[in-house]
FIDRENDO-713292 format. One record per residue (C-alpha): x, y, z; residue number from 1; residue in one letter. Coordinates in steps of 0.1 Angstrom, whole numbers, plus 5000, padded with zeros to 4 digits. Layout:
REM FIDRENDO-713292
X, Y, Z, NUM, A
...
***
This chain:
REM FIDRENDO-713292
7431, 4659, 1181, 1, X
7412, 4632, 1158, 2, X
7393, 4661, 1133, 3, X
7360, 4630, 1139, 4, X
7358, 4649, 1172, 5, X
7350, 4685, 1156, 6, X
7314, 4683, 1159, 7, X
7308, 4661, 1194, 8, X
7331, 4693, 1205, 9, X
7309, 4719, 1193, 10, X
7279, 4702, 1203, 11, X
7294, 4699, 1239, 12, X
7305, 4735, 1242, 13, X
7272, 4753, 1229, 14, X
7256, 4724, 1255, 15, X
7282, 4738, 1280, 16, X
7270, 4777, 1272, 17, X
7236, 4771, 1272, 18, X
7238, 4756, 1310, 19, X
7259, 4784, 1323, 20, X
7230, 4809, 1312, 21, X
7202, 4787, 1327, 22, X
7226, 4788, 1358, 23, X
7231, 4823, 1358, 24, X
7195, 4831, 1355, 25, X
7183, 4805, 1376, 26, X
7205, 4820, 1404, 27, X
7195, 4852, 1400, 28, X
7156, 4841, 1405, 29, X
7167, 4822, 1437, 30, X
7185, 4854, 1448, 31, X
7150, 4872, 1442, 32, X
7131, 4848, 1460, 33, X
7110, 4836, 1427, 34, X
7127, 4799, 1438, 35, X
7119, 4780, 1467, 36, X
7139, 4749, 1474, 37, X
7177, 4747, 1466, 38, X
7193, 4758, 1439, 39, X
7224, 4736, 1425, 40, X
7249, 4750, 1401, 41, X
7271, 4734, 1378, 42, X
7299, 4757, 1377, 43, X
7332, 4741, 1374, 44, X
7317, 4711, 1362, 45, X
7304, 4717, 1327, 46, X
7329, 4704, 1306, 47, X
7331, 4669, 1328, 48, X
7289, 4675, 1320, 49, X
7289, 4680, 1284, 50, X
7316, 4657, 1271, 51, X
7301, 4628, 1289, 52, X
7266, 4629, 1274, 53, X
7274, 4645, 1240, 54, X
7282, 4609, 1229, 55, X
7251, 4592, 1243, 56, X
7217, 4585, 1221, 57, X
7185, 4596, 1233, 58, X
7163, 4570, 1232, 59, X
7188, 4540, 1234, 60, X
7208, 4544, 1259, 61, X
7204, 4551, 1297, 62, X
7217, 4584, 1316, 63, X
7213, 4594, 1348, 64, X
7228, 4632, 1357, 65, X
7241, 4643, 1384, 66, X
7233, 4671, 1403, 67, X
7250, 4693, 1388, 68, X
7243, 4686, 1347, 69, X
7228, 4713, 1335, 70, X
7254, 4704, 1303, 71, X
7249, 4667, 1306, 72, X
7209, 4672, 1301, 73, X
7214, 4698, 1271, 74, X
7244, 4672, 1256, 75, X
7216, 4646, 1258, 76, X
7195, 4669, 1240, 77, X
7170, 4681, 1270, 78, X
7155, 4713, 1271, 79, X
7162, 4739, 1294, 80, X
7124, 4746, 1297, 81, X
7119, 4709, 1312, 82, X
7143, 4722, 1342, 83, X
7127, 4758, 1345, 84, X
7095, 4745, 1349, 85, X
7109, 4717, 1377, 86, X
7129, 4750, 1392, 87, X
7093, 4772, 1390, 88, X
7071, 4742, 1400, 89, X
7051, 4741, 1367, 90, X
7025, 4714, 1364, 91, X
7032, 4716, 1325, 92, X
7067, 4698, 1327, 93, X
7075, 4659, 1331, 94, X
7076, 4660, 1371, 95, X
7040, 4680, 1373, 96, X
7050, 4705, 1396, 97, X
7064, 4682, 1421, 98, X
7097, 4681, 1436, 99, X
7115, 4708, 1422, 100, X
7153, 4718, 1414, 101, X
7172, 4691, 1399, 102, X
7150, 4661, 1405, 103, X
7136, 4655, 1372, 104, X
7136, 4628, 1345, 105, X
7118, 4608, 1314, 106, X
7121, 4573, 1317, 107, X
7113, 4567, 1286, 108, X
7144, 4585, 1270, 109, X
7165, 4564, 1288, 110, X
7165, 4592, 1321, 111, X
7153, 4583, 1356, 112, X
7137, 4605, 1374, 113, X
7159, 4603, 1404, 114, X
7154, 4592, 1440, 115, X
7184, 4610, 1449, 116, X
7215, 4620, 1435, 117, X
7234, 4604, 1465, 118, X
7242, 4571, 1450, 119, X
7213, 4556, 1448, 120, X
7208, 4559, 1413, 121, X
7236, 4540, 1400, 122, X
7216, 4508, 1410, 123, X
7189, 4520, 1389, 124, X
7212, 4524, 1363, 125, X
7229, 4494, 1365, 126, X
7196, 4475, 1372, 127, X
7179, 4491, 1336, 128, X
7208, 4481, 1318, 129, X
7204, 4445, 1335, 130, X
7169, 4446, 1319, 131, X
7178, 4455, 1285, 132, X
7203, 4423, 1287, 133, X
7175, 4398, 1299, 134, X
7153, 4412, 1274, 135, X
7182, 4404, 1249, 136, X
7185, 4442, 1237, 137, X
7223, 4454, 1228, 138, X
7245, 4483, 1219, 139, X
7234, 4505, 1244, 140, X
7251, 4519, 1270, 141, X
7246, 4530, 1307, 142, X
7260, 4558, 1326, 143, X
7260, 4566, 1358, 144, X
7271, 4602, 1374, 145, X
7285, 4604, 1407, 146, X
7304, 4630, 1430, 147, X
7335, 4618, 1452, 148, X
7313, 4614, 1483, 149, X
7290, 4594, 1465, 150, X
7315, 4567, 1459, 151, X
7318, 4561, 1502, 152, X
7278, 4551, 1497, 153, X
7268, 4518, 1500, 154, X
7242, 4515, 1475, 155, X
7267, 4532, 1447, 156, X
7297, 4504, 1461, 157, X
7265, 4474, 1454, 158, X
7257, 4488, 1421, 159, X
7295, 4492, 1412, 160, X
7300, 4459, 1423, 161, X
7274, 4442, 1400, 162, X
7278, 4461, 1374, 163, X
7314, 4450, 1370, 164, X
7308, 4412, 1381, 165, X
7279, 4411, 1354, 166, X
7301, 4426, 1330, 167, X
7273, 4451, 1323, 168, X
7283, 4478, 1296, 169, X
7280, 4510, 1318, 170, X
7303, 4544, 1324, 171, X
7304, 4553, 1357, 172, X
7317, 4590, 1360, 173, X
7325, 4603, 1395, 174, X
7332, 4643, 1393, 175, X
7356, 4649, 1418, 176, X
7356, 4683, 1429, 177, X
7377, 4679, 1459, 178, X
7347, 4681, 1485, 179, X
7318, 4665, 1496, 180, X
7295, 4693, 1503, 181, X
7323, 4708, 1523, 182, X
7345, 4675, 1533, 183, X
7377, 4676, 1518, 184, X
7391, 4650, 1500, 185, X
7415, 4639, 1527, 186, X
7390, 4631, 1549, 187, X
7364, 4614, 1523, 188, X
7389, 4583, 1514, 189, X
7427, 4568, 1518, 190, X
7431, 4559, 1487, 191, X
7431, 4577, 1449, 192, X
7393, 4571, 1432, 193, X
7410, 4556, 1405, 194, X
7422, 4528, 1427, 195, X
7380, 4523, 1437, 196, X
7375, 4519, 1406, 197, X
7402, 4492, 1396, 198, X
7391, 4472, 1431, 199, X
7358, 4468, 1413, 200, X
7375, 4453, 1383, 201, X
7365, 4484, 1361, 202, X
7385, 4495, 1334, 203, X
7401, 4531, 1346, 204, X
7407, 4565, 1328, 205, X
7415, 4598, 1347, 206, X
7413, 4631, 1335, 207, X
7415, 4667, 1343, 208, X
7379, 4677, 1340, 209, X
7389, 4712, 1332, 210, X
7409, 4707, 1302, 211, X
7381, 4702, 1277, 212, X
7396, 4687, 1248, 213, X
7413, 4659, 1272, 214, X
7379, 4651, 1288, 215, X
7359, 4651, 1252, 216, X
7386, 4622, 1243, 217, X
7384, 4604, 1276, 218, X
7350, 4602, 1275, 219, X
7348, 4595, 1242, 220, X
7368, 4563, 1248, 221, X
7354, 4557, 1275, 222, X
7315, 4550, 1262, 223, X
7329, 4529, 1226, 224, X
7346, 4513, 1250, 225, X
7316, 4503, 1273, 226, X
7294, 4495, 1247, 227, X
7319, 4470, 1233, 228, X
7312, 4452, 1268, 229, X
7341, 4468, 1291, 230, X
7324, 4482, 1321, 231, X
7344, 4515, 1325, 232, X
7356, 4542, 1358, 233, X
7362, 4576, 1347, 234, X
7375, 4604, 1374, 235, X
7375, 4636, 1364, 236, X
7390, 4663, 1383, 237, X
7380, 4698, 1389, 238, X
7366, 4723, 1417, 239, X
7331, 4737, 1418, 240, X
7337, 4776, 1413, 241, X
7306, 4781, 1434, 242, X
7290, 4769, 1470, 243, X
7275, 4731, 1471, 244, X
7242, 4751, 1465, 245, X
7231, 4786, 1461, 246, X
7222, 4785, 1496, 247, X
7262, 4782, 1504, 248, X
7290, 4807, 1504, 249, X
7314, 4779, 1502, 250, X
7337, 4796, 1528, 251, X
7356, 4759, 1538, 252, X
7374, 4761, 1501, 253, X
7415, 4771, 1513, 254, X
7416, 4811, 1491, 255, X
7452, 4793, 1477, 256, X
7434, 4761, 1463, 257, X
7407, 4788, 1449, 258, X
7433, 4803, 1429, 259, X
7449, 4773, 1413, 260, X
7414, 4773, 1394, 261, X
7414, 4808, 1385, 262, X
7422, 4806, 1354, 263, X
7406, 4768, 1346, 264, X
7367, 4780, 1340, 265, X
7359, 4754, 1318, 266, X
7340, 4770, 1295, 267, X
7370, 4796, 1288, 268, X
7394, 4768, 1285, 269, X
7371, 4750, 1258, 270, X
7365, 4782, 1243, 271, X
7403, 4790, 1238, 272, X
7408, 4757, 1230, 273, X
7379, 4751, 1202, 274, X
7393, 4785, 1187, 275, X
7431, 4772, 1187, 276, X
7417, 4741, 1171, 277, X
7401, 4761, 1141, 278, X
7365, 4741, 1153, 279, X
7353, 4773, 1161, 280, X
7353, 4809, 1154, 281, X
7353, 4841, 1179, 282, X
7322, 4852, 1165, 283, X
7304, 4821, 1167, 284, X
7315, 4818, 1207, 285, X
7299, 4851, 1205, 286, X
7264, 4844, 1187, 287, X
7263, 4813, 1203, 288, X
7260, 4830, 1238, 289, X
7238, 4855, 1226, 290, X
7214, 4826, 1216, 291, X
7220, 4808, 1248, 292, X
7210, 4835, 1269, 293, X
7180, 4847, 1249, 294, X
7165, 4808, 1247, 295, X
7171, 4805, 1285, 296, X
7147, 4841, 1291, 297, X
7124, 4828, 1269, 298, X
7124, 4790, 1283, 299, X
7123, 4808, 1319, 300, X
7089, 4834, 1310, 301, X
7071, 4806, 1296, 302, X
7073, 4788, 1325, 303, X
7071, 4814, 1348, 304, X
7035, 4822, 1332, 305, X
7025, 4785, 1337, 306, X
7003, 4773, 1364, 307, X
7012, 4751, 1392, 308, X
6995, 4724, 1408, 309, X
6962, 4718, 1420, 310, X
6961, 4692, 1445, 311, X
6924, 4686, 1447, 312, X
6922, 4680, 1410, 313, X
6960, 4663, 1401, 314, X
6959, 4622, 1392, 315, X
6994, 4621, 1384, 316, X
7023, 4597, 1395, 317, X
7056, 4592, 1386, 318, X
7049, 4562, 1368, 319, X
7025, 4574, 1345, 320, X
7051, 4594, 1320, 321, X
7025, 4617, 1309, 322, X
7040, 4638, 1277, 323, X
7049, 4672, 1284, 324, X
7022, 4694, 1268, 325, X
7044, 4722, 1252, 326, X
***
């Protein structure tokens, strides 16, 4: 492994700790009925997550998560207080109390607040990186992040389409974990992803989105190679070790196909990996969790003790991309 890697690795993996803790407590607040609204985990998907966004810039380029990138948003270099307030409702963060879970952004960093994650944001995507061409900006790139299902919507086929006939520089990843809410694979589409993507005219890379190491280099690849102009499809495999959301026991996933990823936690594998490696030490892994978890309580109380709305007095819209007052 190319030793120019050693830090985007350790970035990605403390990025990849500090969203499990924010998942961990964030579940346990739903479970206590401190959260209303749905709760979406990123379990299983962390290391597809961080490695993506670890090689963006904040402020340059354009990133859209996914639903489940907790890892993606700390990568980028998002706080996880911006999501505990959207989680809590807190009329201090970006969003202002409105639509909570994962349905938060900052347009000017480069991140949409999203419409939905069903596809429809890889138009937006594509369409801000259109803009950035006509207004004769360059060296930036665009990602868009995608589940398997999303890739049978229409408006993620239109933006996939354009982006690849423009020759736009943008990354679309598509995290397949094998179900569609709770539609397998088989039933989603005939043919592999990859094959999707090549129909488009994309450049392809697959990858086993729990082997850390090969995703960090996939992705890696995959973003110089966008922003040299080569619009790029990345599939990365893995299962979510959890339900679609909290709200889910995810029952439909076969016990056999469960076990297969028993011992593929991502954040193990990058942990025994980064310590094989020498990029990291056992007690780093260790502090580094410790810090994790205590940033996430405090992120968590702070907003917690925040105020919500008040919708006779609130004059904001989405548009408006008010600073957070921290």
């Amino acid at each position: 492994m190319d030793d120019a890697l050693r830090l985007p690795a350790r970035r990605a993996f403390r990025a990849m700790l500090m969203a499990r803790a924010f998942d961990t407590k964030i579940s346990a607040l739903y479970k206590a009925g401190k959260i209303f609204g749905g709760v979406f985990l990123g379990r299983g998907h962390e290391a597809i997550s961080a490695c993506q966004a670890v090689f963006l810039t904040k402020g340059q380029d354009v990133y859209n998560p996914f639903i489940r990138e907790q890892a993606g948003r700390c990568a980028w270099g998002d706080s996880v207080l911006e999501s505990a307030r959207c989680y809590l409702g807190s009329r201090e963060g970006l969003m202002r109390g409105r639509d909570g879970n994962v349905h938060w952004g900052d347009p000017r960093s480069g991140n949409p607040a999203p419409i939905s994650h069903l596809g429809a944001m890889a138009a937006v995507v594509v369409g801000m990186m259109l803009a950035k061409r006509l207004r004769g900006e360059s060296g930036a790139v665009g990602m868009a992040c995608a589940g398997d299902g999303c890739t049978s919507v229409g408006a993620l086929h239109e933006a996939a389409n354009l982006a690849a006939v423009l020759r736009l520089p943008v990354v679309f990843v598509i995290t397949n974990n094998q179900y569609a809410y709770s539609t397998p694979n088989a039933q989603e589409f005939a043919a592999p992803l990859t094959e999707r993507g090549r129909g488009y005219g994309f450049a392809v890379s697959h990858c086993d989105g729990t082997d850390f190491l090969a995703t960090l280099q996939t992705m890696h690849d995959a973003v110089a190679a966008a922003r040299a102009g080569e619009p790029q499809w990345v599939v990365a495999d893995t299962l979510r070790l959890c339900g679609h959301g909290e709200h889910d026991d995810a029952s439909y996933i076969p016990a056999e196909l469960r076990a297969a990823y028993a011992d593929r936690d991502p954040l193990e594998v990058a942990q025994r990996q980064l310590l094989a490696q020498g990029w990291l030490s056992a007690e780093e892994a260790l502090l580094w969790q410790a810090e994790c978890r205590d940033e996430v309580q405090r992120c968590v109380a702070q907003a917690q003790k925040e105020a919500t709305p008040d919708p006779a007095a609130e004059d904001w819209c989405a548009t408006s991309w008010q600073a957070p007052r921290y």
